[in-house]
N, C-alpha and C positions, 0 to 999 in steps of 0.2 A: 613446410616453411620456406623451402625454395623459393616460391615466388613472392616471398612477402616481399614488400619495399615501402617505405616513410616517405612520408610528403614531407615531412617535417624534421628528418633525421638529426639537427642540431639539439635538440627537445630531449633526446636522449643521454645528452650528459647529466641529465639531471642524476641518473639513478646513480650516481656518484653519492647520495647523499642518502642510498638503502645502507652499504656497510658502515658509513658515517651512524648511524642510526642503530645501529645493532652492536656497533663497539658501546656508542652512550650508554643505552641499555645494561652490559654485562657491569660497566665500572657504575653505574649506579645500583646495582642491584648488590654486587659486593659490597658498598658503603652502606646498606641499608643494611646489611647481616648483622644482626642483634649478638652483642659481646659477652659473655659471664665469666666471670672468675672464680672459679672455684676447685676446689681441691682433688674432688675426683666428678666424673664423669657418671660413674656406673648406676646412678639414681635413672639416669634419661636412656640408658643403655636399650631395654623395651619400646623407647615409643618410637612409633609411625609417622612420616610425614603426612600434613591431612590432605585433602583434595586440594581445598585453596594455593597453600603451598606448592604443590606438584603443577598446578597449573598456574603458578603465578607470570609466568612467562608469555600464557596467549593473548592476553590481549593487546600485548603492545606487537608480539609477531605479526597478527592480523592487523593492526595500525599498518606495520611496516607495508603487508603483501598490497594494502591498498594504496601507499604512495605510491611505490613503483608500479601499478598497474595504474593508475593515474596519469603518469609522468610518460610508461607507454603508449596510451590513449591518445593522451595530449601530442604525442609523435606523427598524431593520426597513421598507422598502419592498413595498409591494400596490398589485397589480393590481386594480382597480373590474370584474368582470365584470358588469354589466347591461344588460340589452332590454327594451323594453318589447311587450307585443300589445294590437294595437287589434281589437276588434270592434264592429261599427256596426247596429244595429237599424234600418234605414229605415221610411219611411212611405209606402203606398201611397195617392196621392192621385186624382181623377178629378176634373176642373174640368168642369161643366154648365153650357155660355154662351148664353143667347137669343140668337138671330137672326132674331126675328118683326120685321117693320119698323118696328115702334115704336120699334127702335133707332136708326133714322132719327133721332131728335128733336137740335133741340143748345142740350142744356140741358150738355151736357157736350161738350167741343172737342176734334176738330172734331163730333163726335159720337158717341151712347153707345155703340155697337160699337166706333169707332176706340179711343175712350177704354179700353174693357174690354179690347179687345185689347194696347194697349200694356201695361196693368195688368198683366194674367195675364201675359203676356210676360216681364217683369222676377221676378212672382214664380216661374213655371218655372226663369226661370236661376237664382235664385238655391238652388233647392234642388239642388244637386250631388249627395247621395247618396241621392236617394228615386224613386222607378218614378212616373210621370205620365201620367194619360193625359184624352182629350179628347173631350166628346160636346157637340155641336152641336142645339139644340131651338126649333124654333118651333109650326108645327100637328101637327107630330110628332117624332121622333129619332132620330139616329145617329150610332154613333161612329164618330168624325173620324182618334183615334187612340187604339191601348191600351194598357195599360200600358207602360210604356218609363222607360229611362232616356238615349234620345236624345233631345241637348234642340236637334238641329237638326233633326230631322225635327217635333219639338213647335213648336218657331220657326218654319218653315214652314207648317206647319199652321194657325198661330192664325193669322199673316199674310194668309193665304188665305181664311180665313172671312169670308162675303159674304152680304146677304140675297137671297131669291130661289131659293135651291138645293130647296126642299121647300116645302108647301103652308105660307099662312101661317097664322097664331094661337098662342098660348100653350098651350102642354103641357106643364104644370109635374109631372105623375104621368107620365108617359112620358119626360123626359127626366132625372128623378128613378131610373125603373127602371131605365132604357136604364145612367147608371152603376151603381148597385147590381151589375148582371151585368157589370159589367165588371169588380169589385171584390171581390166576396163569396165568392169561393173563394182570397183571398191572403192570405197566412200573415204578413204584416208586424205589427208592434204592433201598427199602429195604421191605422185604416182611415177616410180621409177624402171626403167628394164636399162639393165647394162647389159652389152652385147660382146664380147671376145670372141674375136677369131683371128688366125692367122692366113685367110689366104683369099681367093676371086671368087666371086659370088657363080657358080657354075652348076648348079641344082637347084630343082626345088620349081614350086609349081607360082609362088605367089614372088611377084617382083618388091627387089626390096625398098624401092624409092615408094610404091603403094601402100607399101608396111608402117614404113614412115609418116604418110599423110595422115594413115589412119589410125596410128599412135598421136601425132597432135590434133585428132578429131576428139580422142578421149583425152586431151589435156595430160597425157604421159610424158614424159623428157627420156630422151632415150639419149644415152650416155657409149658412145661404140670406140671397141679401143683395138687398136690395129699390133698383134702379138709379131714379133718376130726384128733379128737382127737386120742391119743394111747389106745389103751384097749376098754373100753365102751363105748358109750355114750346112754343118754337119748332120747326113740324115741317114741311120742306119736300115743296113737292105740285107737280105738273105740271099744266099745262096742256093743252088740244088742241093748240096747237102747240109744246108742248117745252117752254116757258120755266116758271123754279122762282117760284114763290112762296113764303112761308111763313104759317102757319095758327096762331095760338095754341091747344094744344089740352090739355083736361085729363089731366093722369098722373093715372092710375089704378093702384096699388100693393095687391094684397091681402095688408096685411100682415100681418094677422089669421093668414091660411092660414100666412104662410111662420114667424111665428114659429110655430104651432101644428107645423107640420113640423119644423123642429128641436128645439124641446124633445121631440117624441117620441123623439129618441135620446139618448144618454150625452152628456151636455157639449156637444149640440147649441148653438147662436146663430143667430141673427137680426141683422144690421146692415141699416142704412139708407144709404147715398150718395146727399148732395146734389150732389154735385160730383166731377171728378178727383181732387181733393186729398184728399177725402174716402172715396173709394175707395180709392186709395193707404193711407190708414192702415188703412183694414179690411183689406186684404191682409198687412200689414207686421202687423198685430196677430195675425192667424192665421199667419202664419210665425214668431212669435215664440212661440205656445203651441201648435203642430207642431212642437219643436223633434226632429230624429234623437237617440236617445240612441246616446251614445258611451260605452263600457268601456276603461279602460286601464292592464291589468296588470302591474306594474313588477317584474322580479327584481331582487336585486340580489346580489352575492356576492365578498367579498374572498379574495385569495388570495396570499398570502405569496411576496415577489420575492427574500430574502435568499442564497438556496441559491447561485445564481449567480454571485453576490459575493464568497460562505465561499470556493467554488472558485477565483474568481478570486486572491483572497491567500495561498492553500496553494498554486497552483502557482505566485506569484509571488514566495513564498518560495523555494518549491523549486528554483526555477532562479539564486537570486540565491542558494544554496549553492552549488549545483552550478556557476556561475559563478566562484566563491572557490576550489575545491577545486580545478578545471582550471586556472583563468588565475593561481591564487597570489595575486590581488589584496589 
């Protein structure tokens, strides 16, 4: 009955005039109770009420049930049929993370890997219905993971990323391509690679101004965001016996290249992070203008409930004659 609703809803005060109708009934009925006087009782003590008697009551009940079914009717009562269809456009995305050592530094806490990983981390979960996947680049690349919409094997993944795994230096055109082909033959709107790194493109076999062209060949926006404090930062070094020191050493950012790689595609950018806090909003800004688009088609369709009611008060006439006509009432 949820979705009932009246076209007529004023209609319904009528039924003000069922309990009107049933008080009449009880004070006429006790007016009508036949009186005697007499001295004792114990003659009638034995009999029975007869049928008539016991049913002297239905046919004005069944009068009653048909007014008010009447008086609903005339409410006209509908049924809401409506559903809605959602359909969802996802975004295939490909995060590109350095892991050349320079990540080492900590300018960012505990350092710029941990920090990028927790980063990206949060922003994987927070996209529930877009395909993710994950290439890892320092003196060269590979992906880590591809396209997916699991975001605990993604968790896992970025977790596990560590420096060391592959030769070091920056290969910002190889690990530019390395997503591209991971990307460039998906059908989603919209097709994204975000690129971190912190340092000068100094490896690698594929230039990255080429990687670039040929991410806005396949209509990808490549989003590159330049890690690392202004001036020095803190970057720890071993000793011949083990023990850490740390080294003020200069960030070097070519930012030149990375903005020039992103405007070569469609709504391409360039961000800067000096800090956590400041990477956090370059994530949260690109999740907010990646949003999924969502479609949602609403029918809706009334349908007329009165039929069931007409019938209710025609056969609740019919039986409170046909109750009259057999019991004489």
């Amino acid at each position: 009955m949820s979705n009932i609703t009246f076209a007529y809803p004023w209609v319904l005060a009528g039924l003000a005039i069922v309990p009107v109708m049933v008080v009449w009934w009880l004070w006429k009925y006790r007016k009508q109770e036949a009186a005697l006087q007499h001295s004792s009782l114990s003659l009638f003590a034995g009999l029975k009420k007869s049928l008539r008697q016991r049913l002297r009551w239905l046919p004005y009940a069944l009068r009653t049930v048909a007014v008010a079914a009447l008086i609903v009717a005339l409410a006209r009562p509908q049924s809401d049929l409506s559903r809605q269809e959602t359909s969802m456009e996802g975004i295939d995305i490909v995060v590109a993370l350095d892991v050349s050592s320079s990540m080492l530094a900590e300018d960012f806490k505990p350092n710029r890997l941990e920090a990028a990983k927790k980063v990206a981390a949060d922003f994987v979960e927070g996209r529930k219905n877009d395909r993710i996947g994950l290439v890892a680049f320092a003196g060269e690349a590979y992906t880590k993971v591809p396209l997916t919409v699991d975001r605990q094997v993604l968790q896992e993944q970025l977790k596990g990323l560590k420096l060391g795994s592959m030769s070091d230096g920056t290969a910002l055109g190889d690990g530019t391509a390395t997503a591209i082909n991971r990307i460039k033959d998906s059908e989603a709107k919209s097709k994204v690679i975000i690129l971190l790194t912190d340092g000068v493109n100094n490896q690698g076999s594929v230039d990255p101004m080429n990687a670039a062209e040929i991410a806005a060949m396949y209509d990808i926006r490549l989003y590159t965001i330049g890690m690392g404090s202004r001036g020095t930062a803190p970057y720890p070094l071993r000793d011949q016996f083990g023990r850490v020191h740390y080294q003020n050493m200069e960030v070097e950012i070519d930012e030149e290249l990375l903005k020039e790689m992103s405007t070569a595609t469609k709504d391409g950018q360039y961000f800067r992070a000096t800090d956590k806090k400041k990477l956090e909003e370059i994530f949260s800004q690109i999740d907010q203008m990646e949003k999924s688009k969502i479609n949602v088609l609403q029918f809706s369709k009334k349908k007329d409930e009165f039929i069931g009611l007409l019938w209710l008060a025609l056969i609740a006439l019919g039986l409170e004659a046909l109750a009259r006509w057999t019991l004489k009432i």
